[in-house]
N, C-alpha and C positions, 0 to 999 in steps of 0.2 A: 253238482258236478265235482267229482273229485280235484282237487291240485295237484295230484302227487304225478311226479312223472311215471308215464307204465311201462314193465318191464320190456327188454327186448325180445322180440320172436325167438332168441335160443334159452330163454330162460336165466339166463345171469342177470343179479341186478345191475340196476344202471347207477351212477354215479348223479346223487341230485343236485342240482349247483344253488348257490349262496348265493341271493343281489348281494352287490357291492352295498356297505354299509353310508347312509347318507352322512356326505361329505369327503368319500371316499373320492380316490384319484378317479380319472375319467378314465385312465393308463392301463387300468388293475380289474381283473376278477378275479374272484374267492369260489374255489370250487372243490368241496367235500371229496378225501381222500376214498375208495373204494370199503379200505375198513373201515371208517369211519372216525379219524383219527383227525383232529380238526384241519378245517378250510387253511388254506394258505393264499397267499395271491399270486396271479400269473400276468405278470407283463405282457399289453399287447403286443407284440414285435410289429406289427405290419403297421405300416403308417396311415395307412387307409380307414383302419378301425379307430384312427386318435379324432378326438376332437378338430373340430374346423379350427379352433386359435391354433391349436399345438400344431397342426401342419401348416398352417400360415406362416408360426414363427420359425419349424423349423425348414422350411422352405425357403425364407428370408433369410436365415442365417448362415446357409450354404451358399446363396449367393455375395451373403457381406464376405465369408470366406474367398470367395473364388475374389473379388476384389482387394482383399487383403491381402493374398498373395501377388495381383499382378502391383499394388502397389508397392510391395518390401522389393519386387523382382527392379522393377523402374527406378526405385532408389537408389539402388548399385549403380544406376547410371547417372545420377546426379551431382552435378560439379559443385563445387562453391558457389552460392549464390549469397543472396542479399538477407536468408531468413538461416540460412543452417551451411554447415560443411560440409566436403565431398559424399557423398554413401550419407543419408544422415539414416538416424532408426528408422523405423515404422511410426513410432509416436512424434517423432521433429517434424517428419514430412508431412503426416496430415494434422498436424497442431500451430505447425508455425507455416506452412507456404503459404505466398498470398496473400486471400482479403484475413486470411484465420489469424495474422501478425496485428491487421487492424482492431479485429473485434479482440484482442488479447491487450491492445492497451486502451480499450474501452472498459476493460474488468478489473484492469491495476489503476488506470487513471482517470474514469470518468470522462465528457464531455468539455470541451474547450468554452467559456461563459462568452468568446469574441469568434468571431471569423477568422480564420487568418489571410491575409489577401499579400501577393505579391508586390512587387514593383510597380505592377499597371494597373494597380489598384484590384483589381479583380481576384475574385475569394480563391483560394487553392483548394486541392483535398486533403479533407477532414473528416473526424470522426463521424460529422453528422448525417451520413449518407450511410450509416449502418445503423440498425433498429438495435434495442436495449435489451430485449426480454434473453436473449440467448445468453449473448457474454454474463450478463447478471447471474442466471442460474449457473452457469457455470463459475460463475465467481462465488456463491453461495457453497455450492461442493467445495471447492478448494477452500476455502476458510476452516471446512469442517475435516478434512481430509490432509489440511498441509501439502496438499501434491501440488505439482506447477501444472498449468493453464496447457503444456502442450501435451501431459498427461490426461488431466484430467477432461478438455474441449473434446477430442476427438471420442474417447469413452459413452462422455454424454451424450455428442452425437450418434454412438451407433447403440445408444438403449431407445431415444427418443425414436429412431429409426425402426429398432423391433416394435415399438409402440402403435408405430403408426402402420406397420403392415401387418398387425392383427388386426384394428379396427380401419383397415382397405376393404381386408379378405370380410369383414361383414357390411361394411356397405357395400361392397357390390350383391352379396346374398341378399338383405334386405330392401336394395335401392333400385336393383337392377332385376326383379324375376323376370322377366320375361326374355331376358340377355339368357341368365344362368340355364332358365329353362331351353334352351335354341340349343345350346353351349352347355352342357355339361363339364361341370370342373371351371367353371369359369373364373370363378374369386379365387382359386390357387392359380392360374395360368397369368390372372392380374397381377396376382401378387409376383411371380416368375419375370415377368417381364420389365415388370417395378425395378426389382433386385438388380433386371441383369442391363439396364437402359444407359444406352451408351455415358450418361455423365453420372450415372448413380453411385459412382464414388466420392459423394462429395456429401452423401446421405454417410459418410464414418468420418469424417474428417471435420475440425471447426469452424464449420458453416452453419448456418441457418437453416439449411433444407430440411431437415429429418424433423426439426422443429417443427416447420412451416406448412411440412405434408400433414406430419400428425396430428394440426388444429385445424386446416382442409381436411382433411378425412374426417374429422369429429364433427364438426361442425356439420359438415352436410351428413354425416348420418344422422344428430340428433334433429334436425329438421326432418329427414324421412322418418323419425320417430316422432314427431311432433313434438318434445321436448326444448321450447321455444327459449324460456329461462337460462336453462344451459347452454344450449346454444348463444345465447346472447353472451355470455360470457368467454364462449371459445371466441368467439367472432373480437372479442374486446383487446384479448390478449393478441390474435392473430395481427391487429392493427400496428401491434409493438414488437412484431417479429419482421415480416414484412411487408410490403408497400402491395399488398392483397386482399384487400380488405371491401374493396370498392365493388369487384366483381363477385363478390358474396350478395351484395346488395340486388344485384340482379337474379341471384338462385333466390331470394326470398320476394319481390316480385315475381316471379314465373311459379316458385308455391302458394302464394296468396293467389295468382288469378286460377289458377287450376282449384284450386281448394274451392275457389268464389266459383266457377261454374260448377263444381260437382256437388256444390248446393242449393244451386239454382234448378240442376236434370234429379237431384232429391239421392245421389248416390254418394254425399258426404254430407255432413253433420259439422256446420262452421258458427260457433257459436259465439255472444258475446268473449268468455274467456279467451275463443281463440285467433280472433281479430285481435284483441288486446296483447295476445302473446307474437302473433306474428310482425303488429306494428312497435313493438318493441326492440324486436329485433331487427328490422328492416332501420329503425333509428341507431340502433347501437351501429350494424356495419355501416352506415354514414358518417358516421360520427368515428367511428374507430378508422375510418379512408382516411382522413384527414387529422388525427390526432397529434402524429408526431412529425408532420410539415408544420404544426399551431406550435407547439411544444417548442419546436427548431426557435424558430420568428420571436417567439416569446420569452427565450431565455437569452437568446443572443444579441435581443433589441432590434434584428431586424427581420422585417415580416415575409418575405423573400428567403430567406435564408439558405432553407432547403432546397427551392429551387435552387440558387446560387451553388448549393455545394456540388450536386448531382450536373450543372452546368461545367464543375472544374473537371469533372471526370470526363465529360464529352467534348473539352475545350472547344466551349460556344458559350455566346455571354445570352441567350436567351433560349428558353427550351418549348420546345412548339409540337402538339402529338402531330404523326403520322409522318414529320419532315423527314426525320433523318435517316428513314427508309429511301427516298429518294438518293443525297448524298452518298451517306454510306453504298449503297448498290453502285451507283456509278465509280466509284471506287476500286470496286473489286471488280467488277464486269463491263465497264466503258459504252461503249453504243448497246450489249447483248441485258444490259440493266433493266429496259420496260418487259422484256420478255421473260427473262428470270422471274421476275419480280409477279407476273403474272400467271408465271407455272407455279409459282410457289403458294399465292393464294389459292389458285385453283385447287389443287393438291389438297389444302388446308380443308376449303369448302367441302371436297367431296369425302373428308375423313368423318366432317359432321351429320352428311345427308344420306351416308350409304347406311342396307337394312342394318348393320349392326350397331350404328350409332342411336336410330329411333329406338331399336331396344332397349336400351337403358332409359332409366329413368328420369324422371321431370329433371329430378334433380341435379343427375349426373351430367345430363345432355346441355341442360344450362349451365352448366360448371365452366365446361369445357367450353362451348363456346365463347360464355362471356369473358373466359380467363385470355382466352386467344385473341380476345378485340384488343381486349384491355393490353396486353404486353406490346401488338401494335400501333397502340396510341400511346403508348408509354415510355417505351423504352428504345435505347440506340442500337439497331440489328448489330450486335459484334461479336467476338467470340465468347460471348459467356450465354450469346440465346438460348443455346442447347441446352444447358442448366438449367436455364428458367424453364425449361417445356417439361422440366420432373415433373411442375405439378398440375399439370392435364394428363394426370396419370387417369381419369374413367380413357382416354384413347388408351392405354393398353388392353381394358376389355376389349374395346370397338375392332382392334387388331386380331387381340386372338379371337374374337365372336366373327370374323371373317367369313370363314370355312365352319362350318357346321355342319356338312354330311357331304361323302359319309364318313366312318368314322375312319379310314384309314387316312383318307383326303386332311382331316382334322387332323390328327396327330403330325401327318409328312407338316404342311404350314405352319404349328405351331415349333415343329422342331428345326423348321428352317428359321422364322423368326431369331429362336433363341440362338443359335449360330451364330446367326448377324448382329444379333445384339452383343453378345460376348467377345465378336471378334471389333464391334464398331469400339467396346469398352475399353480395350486393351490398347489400342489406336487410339482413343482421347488420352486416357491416362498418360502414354509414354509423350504426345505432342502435345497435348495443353497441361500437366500439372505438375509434367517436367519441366524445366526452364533451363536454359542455355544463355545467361549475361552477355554482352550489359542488358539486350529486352527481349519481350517475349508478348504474345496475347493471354491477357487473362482469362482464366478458366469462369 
């Protein structure tokens, strides 16, 4: 059979096109001038034609845009406060407000070798209630770069940020087919939602988050690749970024017993190698949940330690899971506290058990739920919760896999979504990462 392309029904020849040469941009075709005069390349224009990463990243970066402007806008209205002066730049405000002043003398000065404790003897806050792996790398650019910490922090945060919503937008392709398949567009729409989530300003700013996400996304994609090894290693570093580590431990149970019946029903192939690779990793994330409350206790000489510090920030001298749901809610809602508290769970439950959430995958599905017990049994409900729920970023699939036909239904939902999220964005930023002295709730 011939190759050649055959002429057109009017007799002119046709113009034969070039593959792109291997290694060539994904971006680029080469296609044979009419005389014959050599190939040139022609830039996709349409975004649709670019690779899955290149519209992931440039999809993510239009939304770090659209937050980088309400953040310089909110600036202008920033008084004196305790990290910067009136108006401060773009780079003061997301480098220096906040917990970003803590992890900034954790990169110039290390950890404190004692606790430090008050009058009443009881420990205050300290550096030890912030993981290492961040400030560090960021301390490692700046050595090399000479720049200062509220240059250099927020930078890092928003490459580790494009990092992590390319490899989103492929674990949701790989982790979630039968989401993507329902849903069409689904890992851009993830990603869209990602970008636009009401505290997702904090994924450019010197925080932890954009780290945090990026080794949650890796992590659980290389388990849906079976790449257990690597994995064991995301999972290692993740220990030393945040206090997330534990409910990894559970995505790797819920792969092991799924893996363990579908080679029981002969529809997977679990072999010595990958027993050994699984229970590897299932020990590294135990081992990595616990490493820098050991770490704390161990340098400071006292074995509590961690608790204690995470204690100064909740001002309570012992920390107990699931209490200070109770407290805290009566707090803020008096007698209407048991019903809140129970629309709010409810709420929760049904994000996991609607049809869009089954569709995702083993992996995904356990992510998200175990991450959501986990922050319940962990943490004090205040105003920084919202942050924490960046990373049950698989519920932004679950959200937009809502609606899936038809398509007009699709498109109205997801473009109300994006509304609410950009308008709920602009609302956190100006009230939680503004601050008006002498206090404020932290973001």
């Amino acid at each position: 059979m011939s190759t050649e392309n055959p002429a057109p029904a009017s007799g002119e020849p046709s113009a034969p096109t070039v593959p792109a040469a291997p290694g060539a941009s994904l971006a680029e075709v080469r296609v044979d001038e009419p005389d014959g005069r050599p190939a040139r390349p022609r830039v996709r224009t349409d975004p649709r034609t670019w690779p899955g990463w290149a519209q992931a990243l440039s999809l993510y970066a239009a939304t770090r845009a659209f937050s980088a402007v309400v953040l310089v806008l909110v600036a202008q209205l920033q008084v004196e406060n305790y990290w910067t002066g009136a108006r401060p730049s773009y780079l003061q405000f997301t480098g220096l407000m906040w917990d970003a002043s803590w992890y900034r003398g954790i990169a110039e000065d290390g950890y404190p070798a004692e606790l430090p404790r008050g009058e009443d003897g009881l420990v205050q806050q300290n550096p030890w209630a912030f993981f290492p792996l961040f400030p560090m790398l960021v301390r490692g650019v700046m050595l090399v770069t000479r720049a200062d910490w509220y240059v250099v922090a927020p930078l890092v945060a928003l490459v580790l940020g494009c990092a992590a919503a390319v490899v989103v937008h492929r674990l949701v392709e790989r982790g979630a087919p039968r989401a993507v398949a329902a849903r069409p567009g689904l890992p851009l729409a993830t990603v869209a939602l990602l970008g636009l989530f009401p505290t997702a300003a904090v994924l450019q700013v010197a925080y932890t988050e954009s780290l945090a996400l990026l080794l949650v996304a890796s992590a659980l994609l290389l388990v849906v690749e079976r790449r257990y090894a690597w994995a064991s290693l995301v999972v290692l570093a993740l220990g030393f970024t945040r206090a997330v580590a534990l409910p990894m431990a559970a995505v790797v149970v819920v792969h092991a017993l799924v893996r363990w019946w579908g080679a029981r029903r002969g529809t997977d192939r679990l072999g010595a190698r990958g027993v050994a690779g699984i229970g590897l990793l299932a020990v590294t994330a135990a081992v990595s949940g616990v490493a820098w409350p050991l770490i704390c206790g161990w340098t400071t000489g006292e074995p509590d330690g961690y608790l204690q510090t995470q204690g100064a920030w909740r001002g309570v001298r012992e920390i107990t899971p699931f209490e200070p749901w109770g407290y805290v809610s009566r707090f803020w809602f008096g007698d209407w506290a048991p019903w809140v508290l129970v629309a709010g769970f409810a709420l929760v439950v049904t994000t996991l058990v609607v049809p869009a959430a089954w569709r995702l995958g083993n992996e995904l599905h356990a992510w998200s739920a175990a991450y959501l017990l986990y922050i319940v049994a962990a943490i004090e409900p205040g105003s920084s919760l919202a942050r924490f729920l960046l990373l049950a970023f698989p519920l932004g699939a679950v959200t937009a896999g809502l609606v899936t036909r038809p398509t007009g239904a699709r498109r109205a939902w997801f473009a109300f979504v994006v509304v609410l999220m950009g308008t709920l964005h602009v609302v956190w930023v100006y009230n939680m990462w503004r601050l008006t002295p002498p206090t404020g709730w932290p973001p």
